[in-house]
Every structure is written in C-alpha cells, then in structure tokens.
One Martini backbone bead per residue (centre of mass of N, CA, C, O) as a GRO file, in nm:
protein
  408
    1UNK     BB    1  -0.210  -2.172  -4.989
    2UNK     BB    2   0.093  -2.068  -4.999
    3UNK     BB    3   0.060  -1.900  -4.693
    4UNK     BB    4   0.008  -2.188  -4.527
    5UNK     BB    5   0.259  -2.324  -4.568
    6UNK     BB    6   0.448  -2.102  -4.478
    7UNK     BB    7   0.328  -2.125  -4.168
    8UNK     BB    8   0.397  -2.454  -4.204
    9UNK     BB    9   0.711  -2.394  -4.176
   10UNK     BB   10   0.735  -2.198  -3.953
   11UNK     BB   11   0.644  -2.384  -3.715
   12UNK     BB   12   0.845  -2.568  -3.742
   13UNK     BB   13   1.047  -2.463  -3.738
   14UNK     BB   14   1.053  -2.369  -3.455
   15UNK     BB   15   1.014  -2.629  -3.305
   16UNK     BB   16   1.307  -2.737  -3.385
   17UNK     BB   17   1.499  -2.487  -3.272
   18UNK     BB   18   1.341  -2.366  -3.024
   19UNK     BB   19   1.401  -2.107  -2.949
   20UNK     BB   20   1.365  -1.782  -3.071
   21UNK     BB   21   1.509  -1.622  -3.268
   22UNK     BB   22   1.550  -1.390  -3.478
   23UNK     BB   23   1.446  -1.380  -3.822
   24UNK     BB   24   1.455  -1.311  -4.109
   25UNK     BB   25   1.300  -1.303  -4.419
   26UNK     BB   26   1.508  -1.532  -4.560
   27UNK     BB   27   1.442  -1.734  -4.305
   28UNK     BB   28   1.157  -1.761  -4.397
   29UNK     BB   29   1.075  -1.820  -4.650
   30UNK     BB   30   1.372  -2.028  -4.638
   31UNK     BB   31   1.419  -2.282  -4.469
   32UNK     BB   32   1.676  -2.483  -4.300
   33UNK     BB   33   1.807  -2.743  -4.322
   34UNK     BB   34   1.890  -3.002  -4.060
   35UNK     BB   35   2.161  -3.219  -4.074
   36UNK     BB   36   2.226  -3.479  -3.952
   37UNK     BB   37   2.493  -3.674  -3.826
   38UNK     BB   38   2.452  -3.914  -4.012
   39UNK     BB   39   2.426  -3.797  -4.276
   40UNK     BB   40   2.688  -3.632  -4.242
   41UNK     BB   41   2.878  -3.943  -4.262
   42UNK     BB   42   2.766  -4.025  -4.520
   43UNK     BB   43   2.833  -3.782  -4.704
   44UNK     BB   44   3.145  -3.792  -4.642
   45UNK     BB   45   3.205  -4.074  -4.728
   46UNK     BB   46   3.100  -4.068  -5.020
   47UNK     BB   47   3.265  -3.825  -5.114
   48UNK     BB   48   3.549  -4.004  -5.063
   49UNK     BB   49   3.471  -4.249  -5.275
   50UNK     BB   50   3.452  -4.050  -5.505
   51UNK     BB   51   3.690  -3.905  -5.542
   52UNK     BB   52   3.889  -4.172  -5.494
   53UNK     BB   53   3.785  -4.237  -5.751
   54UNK     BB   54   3.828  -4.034  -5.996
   55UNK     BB   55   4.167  -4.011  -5.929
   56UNK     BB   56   4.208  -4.335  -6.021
   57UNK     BB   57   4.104  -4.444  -6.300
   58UNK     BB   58   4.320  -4.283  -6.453
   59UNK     BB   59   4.556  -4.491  -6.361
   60UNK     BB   60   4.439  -4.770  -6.534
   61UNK     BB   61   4.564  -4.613  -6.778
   62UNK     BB   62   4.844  -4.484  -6.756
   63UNK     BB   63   4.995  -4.721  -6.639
   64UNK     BB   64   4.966  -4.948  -6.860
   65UNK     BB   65   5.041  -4.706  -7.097
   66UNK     BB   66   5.363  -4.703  -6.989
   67UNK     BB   67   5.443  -4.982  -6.979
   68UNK     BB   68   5.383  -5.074  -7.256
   69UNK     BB   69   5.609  -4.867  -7.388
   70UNK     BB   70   5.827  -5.004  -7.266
   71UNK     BB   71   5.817  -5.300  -7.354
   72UNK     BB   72   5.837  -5.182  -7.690
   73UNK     BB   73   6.141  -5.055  -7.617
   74UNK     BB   74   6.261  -5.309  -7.495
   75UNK     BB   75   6.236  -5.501  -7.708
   76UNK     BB   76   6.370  -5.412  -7.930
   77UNK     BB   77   6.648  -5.422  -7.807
   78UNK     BB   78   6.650  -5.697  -7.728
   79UNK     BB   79   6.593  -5.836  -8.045
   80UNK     BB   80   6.874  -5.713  -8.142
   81UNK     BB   81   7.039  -5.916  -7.940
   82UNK     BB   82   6.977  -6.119  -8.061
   83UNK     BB   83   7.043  -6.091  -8.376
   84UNK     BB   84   7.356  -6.070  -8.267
   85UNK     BB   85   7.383  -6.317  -8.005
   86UNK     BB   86   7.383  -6.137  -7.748
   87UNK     BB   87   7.093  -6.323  -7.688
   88UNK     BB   88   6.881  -6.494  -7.581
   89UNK     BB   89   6.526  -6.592  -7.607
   90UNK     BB   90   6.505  -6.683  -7.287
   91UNK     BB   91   6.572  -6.386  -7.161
   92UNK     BB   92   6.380  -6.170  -7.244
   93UNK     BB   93   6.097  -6.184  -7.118
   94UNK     BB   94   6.250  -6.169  -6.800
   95UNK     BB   95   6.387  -5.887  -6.874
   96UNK     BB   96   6.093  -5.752  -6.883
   97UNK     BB   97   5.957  -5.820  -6.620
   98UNK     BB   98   6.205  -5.698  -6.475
   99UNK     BB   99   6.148  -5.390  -6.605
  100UNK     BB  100   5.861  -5.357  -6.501
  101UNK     BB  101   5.943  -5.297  -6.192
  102UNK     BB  102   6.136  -5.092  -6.216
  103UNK     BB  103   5.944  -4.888  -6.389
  104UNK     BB  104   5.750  -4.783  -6.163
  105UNK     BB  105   5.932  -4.624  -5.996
  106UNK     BB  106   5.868  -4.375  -6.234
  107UNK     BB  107   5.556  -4.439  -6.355
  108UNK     BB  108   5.369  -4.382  -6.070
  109UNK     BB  109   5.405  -4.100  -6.026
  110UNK     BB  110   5.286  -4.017  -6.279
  111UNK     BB  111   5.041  -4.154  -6.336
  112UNK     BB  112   4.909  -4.028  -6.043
  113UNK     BB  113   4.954  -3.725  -6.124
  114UNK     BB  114   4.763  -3.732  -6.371
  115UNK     BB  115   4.532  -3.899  -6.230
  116UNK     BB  116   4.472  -3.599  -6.036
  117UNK     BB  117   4.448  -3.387  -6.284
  118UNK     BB  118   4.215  -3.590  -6.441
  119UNK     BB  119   3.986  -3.607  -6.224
  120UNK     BB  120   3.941  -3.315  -6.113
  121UNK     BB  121   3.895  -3.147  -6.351
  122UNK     BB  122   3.650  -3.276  -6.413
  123UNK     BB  123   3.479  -3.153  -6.198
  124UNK     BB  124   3.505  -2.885  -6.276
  125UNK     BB  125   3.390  -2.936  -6.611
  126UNK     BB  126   3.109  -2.989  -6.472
  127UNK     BB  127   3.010  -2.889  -6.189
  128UNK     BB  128   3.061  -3.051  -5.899
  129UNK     BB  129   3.267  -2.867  -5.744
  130UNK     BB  130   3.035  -2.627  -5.748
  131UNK     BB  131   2.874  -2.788  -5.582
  132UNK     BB  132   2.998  -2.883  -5.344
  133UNK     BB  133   3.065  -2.625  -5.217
  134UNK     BB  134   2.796  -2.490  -5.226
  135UNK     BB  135   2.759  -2.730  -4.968
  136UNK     BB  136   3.017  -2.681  -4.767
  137UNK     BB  137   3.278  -2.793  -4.947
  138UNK     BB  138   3.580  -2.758  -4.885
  139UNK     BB  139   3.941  -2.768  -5.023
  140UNK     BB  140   4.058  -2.920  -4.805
  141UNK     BB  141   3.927  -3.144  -4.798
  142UNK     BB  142   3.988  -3.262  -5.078
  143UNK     BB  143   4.299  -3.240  -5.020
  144UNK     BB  144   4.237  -3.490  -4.799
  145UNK     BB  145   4.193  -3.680  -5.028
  146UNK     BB  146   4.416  -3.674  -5.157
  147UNK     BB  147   4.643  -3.727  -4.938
  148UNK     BB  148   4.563  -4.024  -4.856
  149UNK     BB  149   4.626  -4.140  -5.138
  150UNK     BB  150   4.928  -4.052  -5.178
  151UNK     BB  151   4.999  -4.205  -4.922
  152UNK     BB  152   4.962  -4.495  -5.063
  153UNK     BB  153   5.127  -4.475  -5.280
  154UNK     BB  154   5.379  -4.435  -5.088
  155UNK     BB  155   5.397  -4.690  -5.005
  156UNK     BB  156   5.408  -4.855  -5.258
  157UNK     BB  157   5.670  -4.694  -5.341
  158UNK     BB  158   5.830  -4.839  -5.087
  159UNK     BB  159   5.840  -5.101  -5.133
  160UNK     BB  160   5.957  -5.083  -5.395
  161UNK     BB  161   6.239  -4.932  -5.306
  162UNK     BB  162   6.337  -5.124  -5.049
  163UNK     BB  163   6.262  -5.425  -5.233
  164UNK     BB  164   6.198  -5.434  -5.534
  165UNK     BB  165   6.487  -5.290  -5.639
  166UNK     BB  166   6.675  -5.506  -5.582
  167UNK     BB  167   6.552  -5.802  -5.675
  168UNK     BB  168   6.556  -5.718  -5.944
  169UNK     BB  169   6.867  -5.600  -6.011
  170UNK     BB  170   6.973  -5.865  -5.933
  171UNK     BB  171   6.806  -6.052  -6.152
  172UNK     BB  172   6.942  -5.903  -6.377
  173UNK     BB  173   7.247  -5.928  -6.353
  174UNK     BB  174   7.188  -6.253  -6.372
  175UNK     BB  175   7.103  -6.280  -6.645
  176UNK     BB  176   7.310  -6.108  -6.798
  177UNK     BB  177   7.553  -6.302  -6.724
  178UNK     BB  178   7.391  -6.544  -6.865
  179UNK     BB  179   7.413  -6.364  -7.155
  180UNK     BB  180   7.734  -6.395  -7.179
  181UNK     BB  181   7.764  -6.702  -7.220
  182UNK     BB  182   7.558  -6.689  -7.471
  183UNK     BB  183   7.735  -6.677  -7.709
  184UNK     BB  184   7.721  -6.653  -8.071
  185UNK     BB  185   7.941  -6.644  -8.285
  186UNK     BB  186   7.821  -6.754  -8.574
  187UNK     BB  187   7.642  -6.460  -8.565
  188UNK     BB  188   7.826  -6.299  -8.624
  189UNK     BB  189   7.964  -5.977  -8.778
  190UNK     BB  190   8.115  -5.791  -8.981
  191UNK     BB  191   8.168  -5.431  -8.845
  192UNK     BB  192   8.061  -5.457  -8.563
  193UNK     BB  193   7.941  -5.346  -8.254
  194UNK     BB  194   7.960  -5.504  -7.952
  195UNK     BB  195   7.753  -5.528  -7.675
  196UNK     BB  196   7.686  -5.644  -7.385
  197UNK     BB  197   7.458  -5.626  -7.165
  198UNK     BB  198   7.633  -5.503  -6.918
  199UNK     BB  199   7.865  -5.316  -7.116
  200UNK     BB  200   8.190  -5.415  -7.040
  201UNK     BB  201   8.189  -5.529  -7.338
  202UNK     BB  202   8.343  -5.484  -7.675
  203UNK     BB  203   8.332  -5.601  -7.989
  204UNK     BB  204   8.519  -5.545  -8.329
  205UNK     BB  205   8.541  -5.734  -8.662
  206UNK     BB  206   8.609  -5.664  -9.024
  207UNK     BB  207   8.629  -5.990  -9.051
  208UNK     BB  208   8.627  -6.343  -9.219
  209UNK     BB  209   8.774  -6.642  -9.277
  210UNK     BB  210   8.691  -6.877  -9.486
  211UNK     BB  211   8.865  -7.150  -9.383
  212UNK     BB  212   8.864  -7.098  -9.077
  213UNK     BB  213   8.664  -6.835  -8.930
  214UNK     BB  214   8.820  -6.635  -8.847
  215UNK     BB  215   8.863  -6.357  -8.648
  216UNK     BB  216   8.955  -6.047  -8.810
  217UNK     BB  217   9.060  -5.782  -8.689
  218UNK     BB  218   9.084  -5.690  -8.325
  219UNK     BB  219   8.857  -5.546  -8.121
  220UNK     BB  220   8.891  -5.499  -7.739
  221UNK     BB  221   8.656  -5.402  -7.473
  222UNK     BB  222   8.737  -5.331  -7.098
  223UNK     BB  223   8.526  -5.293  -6.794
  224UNK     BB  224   8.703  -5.259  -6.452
  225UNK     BB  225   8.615  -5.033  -6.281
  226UNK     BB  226   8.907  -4.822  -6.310
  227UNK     BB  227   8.968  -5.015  -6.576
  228UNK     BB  228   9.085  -5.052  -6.910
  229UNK     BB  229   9.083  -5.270  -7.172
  230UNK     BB  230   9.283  -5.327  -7.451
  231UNK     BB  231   9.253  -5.533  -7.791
  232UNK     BB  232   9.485  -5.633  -8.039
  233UNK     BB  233   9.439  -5.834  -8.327
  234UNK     BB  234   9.456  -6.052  -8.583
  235UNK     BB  235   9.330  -6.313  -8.431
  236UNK     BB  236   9.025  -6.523  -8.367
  237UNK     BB  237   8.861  -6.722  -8.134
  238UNK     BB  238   8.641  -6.977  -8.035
  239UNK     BB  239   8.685  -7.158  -7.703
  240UNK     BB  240   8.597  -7.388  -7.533
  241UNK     BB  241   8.505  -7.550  -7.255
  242UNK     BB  242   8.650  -7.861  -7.120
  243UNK     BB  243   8.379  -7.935  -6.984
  244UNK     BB  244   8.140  -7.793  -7.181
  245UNK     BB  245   8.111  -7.554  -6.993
  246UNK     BB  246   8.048  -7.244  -7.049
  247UNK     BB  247   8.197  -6.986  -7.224
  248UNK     BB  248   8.492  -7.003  -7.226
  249UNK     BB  249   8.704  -6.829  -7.473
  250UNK     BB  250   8.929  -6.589  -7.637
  251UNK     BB  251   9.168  -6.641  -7.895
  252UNK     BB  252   9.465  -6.421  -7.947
  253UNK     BB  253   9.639  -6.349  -8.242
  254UNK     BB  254   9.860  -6.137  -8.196
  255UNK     BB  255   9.857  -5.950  -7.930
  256UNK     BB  256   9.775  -5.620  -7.767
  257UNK     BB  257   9.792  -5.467  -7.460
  258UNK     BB  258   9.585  -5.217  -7.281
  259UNK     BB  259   9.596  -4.995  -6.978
  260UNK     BB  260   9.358  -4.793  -6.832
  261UNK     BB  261   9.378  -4.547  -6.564
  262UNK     BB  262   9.132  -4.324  -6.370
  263UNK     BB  263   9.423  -4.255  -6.138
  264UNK     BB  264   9.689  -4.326  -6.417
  265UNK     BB  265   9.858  -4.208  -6.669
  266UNK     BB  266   9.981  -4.479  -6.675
  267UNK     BB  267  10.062  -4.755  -6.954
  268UNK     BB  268  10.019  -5.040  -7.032
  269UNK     BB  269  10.196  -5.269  -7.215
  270UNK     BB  270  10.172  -5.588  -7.436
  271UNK     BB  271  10.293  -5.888  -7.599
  272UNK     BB  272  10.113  -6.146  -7.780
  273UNK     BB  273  10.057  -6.468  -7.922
  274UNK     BB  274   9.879  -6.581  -7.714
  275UNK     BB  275   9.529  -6.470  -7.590
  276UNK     BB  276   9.340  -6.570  -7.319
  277UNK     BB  277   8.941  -6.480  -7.287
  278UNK     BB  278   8.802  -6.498  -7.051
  279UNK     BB  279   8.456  -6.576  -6.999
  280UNK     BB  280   8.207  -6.515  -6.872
  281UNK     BB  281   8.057  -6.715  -6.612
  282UNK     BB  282   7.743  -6.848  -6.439
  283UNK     BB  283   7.936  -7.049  -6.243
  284UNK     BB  284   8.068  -6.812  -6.102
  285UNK     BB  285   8.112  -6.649  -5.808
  286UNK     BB  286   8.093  -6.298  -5.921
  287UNK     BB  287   7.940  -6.036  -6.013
  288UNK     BB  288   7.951  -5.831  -5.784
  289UNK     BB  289   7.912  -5.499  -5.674
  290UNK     BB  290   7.574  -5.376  -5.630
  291UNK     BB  291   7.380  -5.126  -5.514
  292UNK     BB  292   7.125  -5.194  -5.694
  293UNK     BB  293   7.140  -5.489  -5.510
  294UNK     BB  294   7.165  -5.361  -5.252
  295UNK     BB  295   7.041  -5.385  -4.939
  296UNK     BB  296   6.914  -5.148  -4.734
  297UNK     BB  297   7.085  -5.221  -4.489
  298UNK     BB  298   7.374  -5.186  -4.631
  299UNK     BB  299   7.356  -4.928  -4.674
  300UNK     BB  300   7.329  -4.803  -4.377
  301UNK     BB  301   7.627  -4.902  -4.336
  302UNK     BB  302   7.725  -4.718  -4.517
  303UNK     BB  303   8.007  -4.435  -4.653
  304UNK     BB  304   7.944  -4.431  -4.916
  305UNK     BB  305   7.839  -4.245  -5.140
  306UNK     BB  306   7.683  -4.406  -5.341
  307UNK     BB  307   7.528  -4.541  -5.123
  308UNK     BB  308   7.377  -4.291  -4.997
  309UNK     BB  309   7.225  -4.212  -5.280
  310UNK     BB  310   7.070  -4.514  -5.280
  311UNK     BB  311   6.913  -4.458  -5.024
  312UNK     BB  312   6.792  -4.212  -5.045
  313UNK     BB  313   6.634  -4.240  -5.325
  314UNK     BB  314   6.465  -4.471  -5.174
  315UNK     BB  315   6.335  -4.259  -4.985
  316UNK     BB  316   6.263  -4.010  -5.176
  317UNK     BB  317   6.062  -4.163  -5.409
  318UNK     BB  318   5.801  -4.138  -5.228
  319UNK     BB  319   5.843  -3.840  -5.155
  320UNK     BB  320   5.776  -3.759  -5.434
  321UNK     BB  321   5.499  -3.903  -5.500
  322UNK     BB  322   5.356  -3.760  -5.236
  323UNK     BB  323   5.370  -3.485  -5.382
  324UNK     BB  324   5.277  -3.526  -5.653
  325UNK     BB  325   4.964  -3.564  -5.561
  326UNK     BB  326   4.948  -3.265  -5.416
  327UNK     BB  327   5.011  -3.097  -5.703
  328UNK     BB  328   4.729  -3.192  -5.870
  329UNK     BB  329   4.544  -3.005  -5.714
  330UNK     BB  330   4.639  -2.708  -5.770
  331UNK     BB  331   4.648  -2.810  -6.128
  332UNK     BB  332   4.331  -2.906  -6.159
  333UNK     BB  333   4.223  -2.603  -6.202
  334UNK     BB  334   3.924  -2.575  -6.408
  335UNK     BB  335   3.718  -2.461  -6.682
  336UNK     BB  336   3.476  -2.576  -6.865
  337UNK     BB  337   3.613  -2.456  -7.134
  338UNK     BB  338   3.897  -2.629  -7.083
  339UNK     BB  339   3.916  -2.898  -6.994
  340UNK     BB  340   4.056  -3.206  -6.828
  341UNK     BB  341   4.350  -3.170  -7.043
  342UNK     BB  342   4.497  -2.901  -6.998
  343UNK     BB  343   4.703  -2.967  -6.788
  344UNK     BB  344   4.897  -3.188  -6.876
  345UNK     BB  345   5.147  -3.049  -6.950
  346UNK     BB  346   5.240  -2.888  -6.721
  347UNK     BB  347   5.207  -3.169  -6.505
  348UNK     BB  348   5.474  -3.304  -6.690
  349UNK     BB  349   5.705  -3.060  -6.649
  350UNK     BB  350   5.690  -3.069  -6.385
  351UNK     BB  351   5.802  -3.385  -6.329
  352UNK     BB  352   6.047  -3.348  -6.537
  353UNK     BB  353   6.193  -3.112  -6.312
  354UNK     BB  354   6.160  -3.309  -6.055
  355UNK     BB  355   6.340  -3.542  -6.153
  356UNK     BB  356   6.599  -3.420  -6.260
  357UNK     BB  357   6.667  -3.295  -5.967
  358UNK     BB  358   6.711  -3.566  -5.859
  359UNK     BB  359   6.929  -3.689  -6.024
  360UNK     BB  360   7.148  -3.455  -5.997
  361UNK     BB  361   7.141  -3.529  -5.675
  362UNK     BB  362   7.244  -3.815  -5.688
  363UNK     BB  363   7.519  -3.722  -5.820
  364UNK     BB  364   7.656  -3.524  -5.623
  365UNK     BB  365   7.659  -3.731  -5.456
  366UNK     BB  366   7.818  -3.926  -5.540
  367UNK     BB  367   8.052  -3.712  -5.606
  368UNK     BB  368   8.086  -3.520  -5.333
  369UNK     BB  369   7.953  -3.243  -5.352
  370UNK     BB  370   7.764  -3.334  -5.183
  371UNK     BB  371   7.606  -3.414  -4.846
  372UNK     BB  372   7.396  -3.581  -4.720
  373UNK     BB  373   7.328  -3.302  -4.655
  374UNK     BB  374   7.050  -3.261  -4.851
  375UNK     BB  375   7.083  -3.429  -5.072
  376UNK     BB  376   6.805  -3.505  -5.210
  377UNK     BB  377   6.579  -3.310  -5.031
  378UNK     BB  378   6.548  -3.079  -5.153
  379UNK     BB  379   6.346  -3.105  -5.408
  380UNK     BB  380   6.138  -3.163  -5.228
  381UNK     BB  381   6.119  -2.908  -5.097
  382UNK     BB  382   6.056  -2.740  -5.288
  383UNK     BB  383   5.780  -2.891  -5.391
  384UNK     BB  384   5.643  -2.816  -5.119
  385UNK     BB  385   5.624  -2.534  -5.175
  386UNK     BB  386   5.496  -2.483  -5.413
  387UNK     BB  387   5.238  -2.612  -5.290
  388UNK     BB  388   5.212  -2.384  -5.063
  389UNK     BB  389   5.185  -2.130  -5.273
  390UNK     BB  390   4.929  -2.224  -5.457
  391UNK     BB  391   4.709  -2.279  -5.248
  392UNK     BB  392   4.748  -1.982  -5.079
  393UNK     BB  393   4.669  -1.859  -5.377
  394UNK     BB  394   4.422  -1.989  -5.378
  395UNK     BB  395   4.111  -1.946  -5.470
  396UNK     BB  396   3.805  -1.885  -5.329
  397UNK     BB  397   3.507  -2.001  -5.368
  398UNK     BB  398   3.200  -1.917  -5.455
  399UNK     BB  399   2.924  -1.832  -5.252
  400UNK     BB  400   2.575  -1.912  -5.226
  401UNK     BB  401   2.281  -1.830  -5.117
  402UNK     BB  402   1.952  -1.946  -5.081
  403UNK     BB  403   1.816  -1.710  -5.192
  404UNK     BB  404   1.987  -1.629  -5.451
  405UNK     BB  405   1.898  -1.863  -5.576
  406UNK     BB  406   1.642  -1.817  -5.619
  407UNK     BB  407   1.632  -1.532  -5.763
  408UNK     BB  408   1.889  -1.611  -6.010
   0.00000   0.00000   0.00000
C-alpha cells in the first residue's frame, strides 16, 4: 500500500514539474510542493498583517500608559500652583491637555521602540520566527515590515512636530499668560517662594501685617529677556486695576531695584518711596516671541542659532522616531528560554542615550558651538550606523531541509 502511493506521488510529481530531469532519493521519496502565485501573494500580505498587527498591539499599551504617568506627575505640580494661588482651578484641565500633545513628542517614539521590541521578541520565544525562516521568510523580510509600520509612526510625528507642537506651545502661553494675571494675593502665605507659572518672576516675603494685611520685608525678582530686575521692599501690596480687569499693579513701599544685565557689568540701583509693578494682563498685546511657538515657515526664514536648532530639533525628531523602530529589529532577538521582556532594558537605554545625544546636539546649536550641519544630524546618523552594524553582524537563522525535518 505504502510502495503504491509512494509510486502515485512519483506519477504526479512528473506530471506536474513537466520534463524530468533526474532527481534525488530525498526528492523522490518527499516531493516538494510548488506554491501557486496566488497563494504566495495571500501568505505574504497575512504575513505582513500578522507581524505589523504584532508590534503595534503593544504600543496601545504602553503609550497610554506613559501619558497616564506624565499626566499624574503634571498634575502634582499643577495642583500645588493652585494650592499657592497661583493658578486657577479652571486652567488645570487645558494646560494638562494640552502637556499631552506635547508630551507625545518624547513618548510616542519610545512607545514605538519599546513595542517593537516586545512585539517581535515575542515571536521568537514562541518559536513563530523560527517558524516563519523554516517556511523560507528571510529576516530582511521582516525587518522591511518594520520599516513600513515605523516609516508611518515618523509621518504621523512629522505632523506633530511640524505643525502640532508650535500650536500646543502657542496654548500653552496663552493659558500661562492668563494665569499669570489671576494671582489670588489673598491666599498666598509669608516664608515660601512664589514662581508664575511661566517662570519669568519669583515674589517672597517674611511677613504679614495683621492690620493693614500688607506683605511685610518683599523680595521680588524679574526675568526679561537678558536682563534680571531684583526688588527690595519694606512693604507691598496688591492694587486692583482702575478699569477693574486686568491683573492690576503690586505697589512696593520704599523699594530698592538692582538690574543687572548678562552683556554688561555693570549694575544700576533705584530707590523709590512708591514703586508701582504692573502685573501681566492677558488682555496686553504682546506674550513675546517664543521660538517654540513660532510656525515652521517663520523658523526657515530665520538665521538666528536659536531658531535654526528649533527647526532641526522639528526635523530630526521623525527621523529619530523612524530609526529607533528599525533598531528594534536587531535587539528584539531573544532566545525562548530568555522571554519577551528580556530586551526591555537595553533598549529603555539605548533610546535615552540616543535621545540625550539629541538634546546636547540642539543646546550646541543654540549656543553656536556647532553649526547648522551637522547640527542635530549627527545623533541620527550615529544610530543608523548602529543600526547597520548590528543587522550585518546579525547571525543568519539555520534552515533545514524537509527531509532532515522527516528524519528527526
């Protein structure tokens, strides 16, 4: 019966490969099956679904759960600025929401890099890769669905750098700027450090007269482009605005003022009986120029270091998105007994040496250390470098043929 098949498999085989040219013991007794073009386009586009659905599934995890995290550490701090006074209750919510669009800048390319790391580990310690090589899926395959899915990930954070992050930044000043003018003076207390939301100016004094309410030995300092005003008071108080809106004045009784600036030496003294310190209005016209709020257009038009560093930083931080999803690919290699998590530290390290390298090169800029090239691009061209060592150095997986597979 055995002999009979075997003889009816041998006919087909004929058959089907059309002249016969002569063929081995091992493809006589196991004949290989020829996969139609059909099927060969259907398996690799599920393929291509399954592993691109694999290494995204855990970016739904770990980026809401690192949003979570900044959103209760933003929180903290926003509600003791409340607690002091100084900010309402009703800018929390906004200026949280608006730290979230922010904060995806940073989060979602760690995210990114993080679940493909533990998407693809996963197939290793399941032994699905070693599956799919079997079946004669080379790992460049793979690696160029990763490419794919992380060339999406860097469209989707050229949007939010290019064009989401001056408008959150833009909000976010507007929002500080008005809670700037609605300090509560009445709930502030004598001994602590007072810091506006935008950080521009620090008040703290001693004391409280327990009659007139006035706030006794003031120190005020003010931070205005590249110069510092410091304000020495005996005694200060908050006067409302004539119209009734605005944040009105803080009048300084007998006040000394020190300016000093970080161009000049030298130092100018004041000394005044009445010093009137008109307080930001949110309905003044002017917040200032703020680089990280200005349009990418106004930043290309710009030769300003400052300016040049901000346009980079929108540039390069796609494509550092888009290489740290390719360098999940080579340290998502994990052995079964070592578990999909093993890689997580590695490549928690390499991302914040490589996003730190990031930081320096755009302070070099600012500071005119480097020059606009290479400017931010080093770091990235670094970790592609990275990138294509370990790849090359990257062992190749062991096939074995259908034969020794029958034999054990």
């Amino acid at each position: 019966m055995h002999r009979v098949t075997v003889i009816k498999l041998q006919d087909r085989s004929k058959r089907d490969s059309g002249a016969g040219k002569p063929k081995s013991l091992e493809e006589e007794k196991f004949p290989r099956a020829k996969l139609s073009p059909k099927f060969s386009r259907t398996f690799t586009s599920t393929l291509d679904r399954y592993v691109a659905g694999d290494i995204s599934k855990p970016l739904l995890i770990f980026c809401p759960a690192l949003l979570f995290l900044y959103v209760n550490f933003s929180a903290v701090r926003y509600l003791d600025l409340v607690a002091s006074g100084l900010l309402s209750t009703d800018a929390v919510v906004p200026l949280l929401l608006v730290g979230l669009a922010m904060a995806l800048e940073i989060l979602l390319p760690i995210g990114f890099h993080i679940s493909v790391v533990v998407g693809l580990s996963r197939l290793y310690t399941d032994s699905e890769m070693t599956a799919l090589f079997a079946c004669g899926i080379s790992p460049m395959r793979i690696f160029r669905i990763v490419a794919v899915v992380s060339l999406l990930v860097a469209a989707i954070m050229a949007c939010l750098t290019l064009y989401g992050r001056p408008w959150a930044y833009n909000l976010r000043y507007l929002l500080e700027h008005q809670a700037i003018a609605e300090f509560n003076f009445a709930d502030l207390k004598a001994g602590h450090f007072y810091e506006t939301p935008s950080g521009n100016r620090v008040l703290f004094f001693e004391g409280v007269d327990p009659d007139s309410g006035r706030m006794q030995r003031v120190f005020i300092q003010t931070t205005s482009g590249d110069t510092v005003t410091i304000v020495s008071a005996d005694e200060a108080f908050h006067q409302p605005s004539d119209t009734g809106r605005g944040a009105g004045f803080l009048v300084c009784i007998r006040a000394r003022t020190y300016d000093f600036s970080q161009t000049e030496a030298a130092v100018s003294q004041t000394v005044s009986a009445e010093l009137r310190i008109k307080l930001d209005d949110p309905d003044d016209e002017p917040i200032g120029y703020k680089r990280k709020a200005a349009p990418t257009g106004d930043l290309a038009h710009s030769s300003k270091s400052s300016d040049i560093a901000e346009l980079q930083w929108r540039l390069a931080t796609p494509v550092f998105a888009f290489l740290m999803g390719l360098l999940g690919f080579p340290l998502s290699r994990a052995s079964p007994r070592e578990g999909k998590y093993a890689k997580l530290f590695i490549s928690t390290v390499c991302y914040a040496v490589f996003y730190n390298l990031q930081l320096i090169a755009k302070s070099w800029v600012e500071q005119d250390v480097v020059k606009s090239f290479p400017g931010l691009w080093w770091p990235n061209l670094l970790l592609a470098l990275l990138i294509v060592g370990l790849i090359s150095n990257r062992p190749a997986p062991a096939r074995r043929t259908t034969a020794r597979a029958f034999r054990g």
